[in-house]
N, C-alpha and C positions, 0 to 999 in steps of 0.2 A: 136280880134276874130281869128285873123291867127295861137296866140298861141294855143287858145284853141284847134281849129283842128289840130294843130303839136301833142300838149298832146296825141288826142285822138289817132292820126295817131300811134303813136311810143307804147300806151298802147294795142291797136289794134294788131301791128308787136308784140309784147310779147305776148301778148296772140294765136299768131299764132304758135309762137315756140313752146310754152309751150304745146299748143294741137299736133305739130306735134313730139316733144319730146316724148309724152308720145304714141302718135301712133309706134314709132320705138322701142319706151322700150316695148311694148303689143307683136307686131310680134317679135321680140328678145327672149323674155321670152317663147310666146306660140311655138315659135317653137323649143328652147330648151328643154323644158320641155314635150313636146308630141311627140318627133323624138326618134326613138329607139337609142340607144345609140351605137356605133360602138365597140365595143367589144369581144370577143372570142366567140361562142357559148358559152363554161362551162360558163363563166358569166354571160352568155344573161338569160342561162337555168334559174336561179335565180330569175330574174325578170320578173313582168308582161311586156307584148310587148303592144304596144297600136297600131301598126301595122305591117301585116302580115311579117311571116318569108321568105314566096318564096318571096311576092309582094312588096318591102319597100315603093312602094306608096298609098295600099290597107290598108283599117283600118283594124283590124281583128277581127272577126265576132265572134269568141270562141278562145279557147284552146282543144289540142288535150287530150285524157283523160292520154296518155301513157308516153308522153313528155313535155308536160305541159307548151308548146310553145304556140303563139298566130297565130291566122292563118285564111286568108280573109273566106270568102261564097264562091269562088271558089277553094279555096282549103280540105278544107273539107268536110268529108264526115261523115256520121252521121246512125248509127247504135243504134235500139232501145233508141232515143234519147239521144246517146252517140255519143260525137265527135272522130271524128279523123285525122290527117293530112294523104296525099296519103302515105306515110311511112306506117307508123304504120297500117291505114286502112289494109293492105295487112297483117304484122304481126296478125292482131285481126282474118279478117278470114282465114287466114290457118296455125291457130292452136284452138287446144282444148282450153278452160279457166275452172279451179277449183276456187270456191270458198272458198278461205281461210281461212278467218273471217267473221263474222258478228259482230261487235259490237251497243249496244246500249246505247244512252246516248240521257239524257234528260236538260232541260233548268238547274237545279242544277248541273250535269255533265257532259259540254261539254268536257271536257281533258279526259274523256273514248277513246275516239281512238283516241288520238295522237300521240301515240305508232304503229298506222297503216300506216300513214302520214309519220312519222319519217320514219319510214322502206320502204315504197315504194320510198321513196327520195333515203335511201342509197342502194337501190338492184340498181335504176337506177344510179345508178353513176357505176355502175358493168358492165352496157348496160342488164340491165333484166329488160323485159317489164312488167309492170302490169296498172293496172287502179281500179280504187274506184267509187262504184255509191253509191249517196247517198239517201235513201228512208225516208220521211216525214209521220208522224202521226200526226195529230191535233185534241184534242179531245176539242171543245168547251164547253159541258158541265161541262167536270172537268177540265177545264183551265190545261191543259197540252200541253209540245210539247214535241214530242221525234224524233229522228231519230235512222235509222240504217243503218250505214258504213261497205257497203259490197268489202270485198279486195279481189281479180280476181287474179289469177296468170297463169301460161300455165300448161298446166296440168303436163308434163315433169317435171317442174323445181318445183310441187304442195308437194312433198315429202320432198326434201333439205330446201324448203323456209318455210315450217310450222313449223320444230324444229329451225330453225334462229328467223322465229317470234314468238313463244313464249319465246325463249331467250330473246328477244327483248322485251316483254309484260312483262316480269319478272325486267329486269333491267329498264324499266321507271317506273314500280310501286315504286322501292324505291327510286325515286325521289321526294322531298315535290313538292306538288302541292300547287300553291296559291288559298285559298278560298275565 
């Protein structure tokens, strides 16, 4: 009988390890994988944040629409239900915005404005602010969806950046697109 409870005793101790093993590989992993990464801003820019950029202990609630950082409930502010970090907030209202593009594309063409995408990424690598809102259509009856990718620039900079983005719109069209 003594063995039997030694057996049980020492299969018992394994299996304590084993669950406490796997408790330190859980917290190891989850906080590796959910802790923003220590890195340059240009890098960080890249990536989604999964918490906030002032707060590193804040989850963050959104992304700013300009920067495209992640950023708590208290840091943002939010205009016609568009985000913004306190930065940019101040660049959106005090300046004009032109709207640049409108593009539309539907469940068959979504890579219509990724030539919009494309270019707001490389003007902000320039430090030129813009932002995209994007507007939904849903027509039930005739099973469609479409939207349309509206691109915002400052009004100032509304001249120079329309002949870049249609250069821009020209040299992604002769890209094959995968269908």
């Amino acid at each position: 009988m003594d063995t039997y409870l030694l057996v049980i005793a020492i299969l018992l101790g394994l299996l304590l390890l084993v669950f406490l093993g796997m408790g330190v590989y859980a917290v190891y992993f989850i906080t590796k994988i959910y802790r923003p990464k220590s890195a340059t801003p240009a890098a960080k820019q890249d990536s989604f944040e999964y918490f906030c950029t002032n707060h590193p202990e804040e989850y963050s609630q959104g992304i700013c629409a300009i920067c495209e950082r992640g950023y708590c409930g208290k840091c943002l502010r939010e205009v016609d239900k568009i985000h913004f970090c306190p930065e940019h907030f101040n660049v959106f209202i005090n300046n004009e915005w032109d709207l640049l593009a409108e593009v539309r594309t539907t469940a068959q063409t979504p890579e219509t404005a990724n030539y919009v995408y494309s270019f707001k990424k490389n003007i902000w690598k320039e430090g030129i602010p813009s932002y995209v809102v994007t507007h939904y259509r849903l027509n039930v009856e005739g099973d469609f969806v479409e939207s349309y990718v509206n691109f915002f620039v400052k009004k100032l900079d509304a001249q120079t950046l329309g002949a870049r983005l249609e250069q821009n719109k020209a040299e992604s069209s002769k890209v094959p697109h995968l269908s």
